[in-house]
C-alpha positions in Angstrom: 103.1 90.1 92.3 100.0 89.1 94.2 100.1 86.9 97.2 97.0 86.1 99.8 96.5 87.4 103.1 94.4 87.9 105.5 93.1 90.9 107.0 90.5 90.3 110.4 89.8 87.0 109.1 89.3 87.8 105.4 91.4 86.2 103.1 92.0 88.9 100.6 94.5 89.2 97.7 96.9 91.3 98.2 99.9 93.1 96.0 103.2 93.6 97.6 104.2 96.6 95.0 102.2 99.9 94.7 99.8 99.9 91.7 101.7 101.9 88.9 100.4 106.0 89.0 98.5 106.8 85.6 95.1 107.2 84.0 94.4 103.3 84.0 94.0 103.6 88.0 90.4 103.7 89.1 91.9 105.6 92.4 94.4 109.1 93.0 95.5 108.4 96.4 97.6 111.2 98.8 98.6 110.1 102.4 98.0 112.7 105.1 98.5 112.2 108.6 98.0 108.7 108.5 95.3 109.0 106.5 94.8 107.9 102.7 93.0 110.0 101.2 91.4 108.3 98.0 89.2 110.0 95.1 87.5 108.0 92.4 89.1 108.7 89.3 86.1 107.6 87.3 82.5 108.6 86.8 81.3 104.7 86.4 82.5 101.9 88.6 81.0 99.0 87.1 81.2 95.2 87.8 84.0 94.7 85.3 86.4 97.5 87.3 86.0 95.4 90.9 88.6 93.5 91.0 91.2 96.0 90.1 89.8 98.7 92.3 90.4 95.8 95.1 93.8 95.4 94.2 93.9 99.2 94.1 93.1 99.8 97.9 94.7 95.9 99.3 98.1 97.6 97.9 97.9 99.8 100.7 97.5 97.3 103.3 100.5 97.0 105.5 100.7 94.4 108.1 101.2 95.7 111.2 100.4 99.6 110.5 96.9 100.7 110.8 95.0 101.4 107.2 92.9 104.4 107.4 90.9 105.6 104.6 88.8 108.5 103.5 86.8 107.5 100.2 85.8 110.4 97.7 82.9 109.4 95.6 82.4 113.2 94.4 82.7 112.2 90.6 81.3 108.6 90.8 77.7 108.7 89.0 77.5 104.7 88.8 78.7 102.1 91.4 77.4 98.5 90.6 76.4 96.4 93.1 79.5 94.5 93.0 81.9 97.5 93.8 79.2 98.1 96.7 79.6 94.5 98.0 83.2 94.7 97.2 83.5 98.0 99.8 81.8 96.6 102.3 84.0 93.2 102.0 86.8 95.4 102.2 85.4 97.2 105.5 84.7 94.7 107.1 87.5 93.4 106.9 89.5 96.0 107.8 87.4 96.8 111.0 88.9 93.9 113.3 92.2 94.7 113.4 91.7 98.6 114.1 91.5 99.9 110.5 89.1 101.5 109.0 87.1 103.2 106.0 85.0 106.1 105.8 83.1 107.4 102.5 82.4 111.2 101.8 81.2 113.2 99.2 78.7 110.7 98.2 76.5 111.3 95.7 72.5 111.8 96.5 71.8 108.9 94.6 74.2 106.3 95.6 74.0 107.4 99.6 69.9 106.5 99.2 70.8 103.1 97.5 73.5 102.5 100.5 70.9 103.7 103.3 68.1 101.2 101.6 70.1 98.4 101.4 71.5 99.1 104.5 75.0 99.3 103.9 76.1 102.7 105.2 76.6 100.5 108.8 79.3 98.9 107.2 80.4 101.8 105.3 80.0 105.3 106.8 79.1 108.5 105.1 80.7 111.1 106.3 79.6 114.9 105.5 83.3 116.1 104.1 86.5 115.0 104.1 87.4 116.9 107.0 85.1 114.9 108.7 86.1 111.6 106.9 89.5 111.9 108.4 88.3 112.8 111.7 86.0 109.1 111.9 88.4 107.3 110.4 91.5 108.4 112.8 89.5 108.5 115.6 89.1 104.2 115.1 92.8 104.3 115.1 94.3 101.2 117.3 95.7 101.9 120.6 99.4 101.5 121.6 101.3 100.6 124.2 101.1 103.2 127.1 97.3 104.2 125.9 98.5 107.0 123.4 96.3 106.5 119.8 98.8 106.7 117.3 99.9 109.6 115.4 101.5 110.1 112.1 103.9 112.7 114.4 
């Protein structure tokens, strides 16, 4: 079931259920100290796959937790223009209320096309994964009583 909501602003659409595990998903996702931690399942993301990817990452939007993610593009040889606009979409609207995305493992290729259209602002490149995580927790909101949160 998809319903709309809006996430800093952005009115994205939004699933209430987890997509369905299995080797139609564009993304493998495992959650690690409040971190997701997503790989690209395939080598091509072209313009036809953006709106399910979408769906793929809104599904694990929350309202009211933060959504941190650490992107994987290790495998990804093509990622259309689209998917870029898409990711960036998706960033930005995530950055106003305190969540956040950070890509790694970004291949030579696609990392020059991000830097020349000037996209890595919206969408970080990070060295590993190790370092993903570290960016993308350290844009975590503050609580009550200053403390970032934890997934303790």
């Amino acid at each position: 079931m998809l319903v709309v909501d809006t996430i800093g602003g952005t009115t994205m659409q939004l699933t209430t259920a987890r997509t369905r595990p299995g080797s139609d998903q564009i993304t493998r996702i495992a959650f690690k100290d409040g971190v997701h931690s997503i790989r690209i399942a395939l080598p091509e993301i072209r313009t036809h796959d953006t709106n399910r990817f979408r769906k793929e990452l809104a599904a694990l939007y929350e309202p009211g937790k933060p959504l941190l993610i650490a992107m994987s593009l290790k495998r990804v040889n093509i990622l259309s223009s689209a998917c870029m606009g898409m990711l960036v979409e998706f960033s930005d609207a995530l950055a106003p209320v305190g969540c956040g995305l950070v890509l790694y493992d970004v291949p030579k290729d696609i990392s020059k096309m991000l830097k020349k259209l000037g996209l890595h602002k919206q969408l970080p490149i990070a060295k590993s994964g190790d370092h993903a995580r570290k960016l993308v927790r350290a844009n975590m909101p503050v609580h009550p009583g200053g403390i970032r949160g934890s997934a303790a």
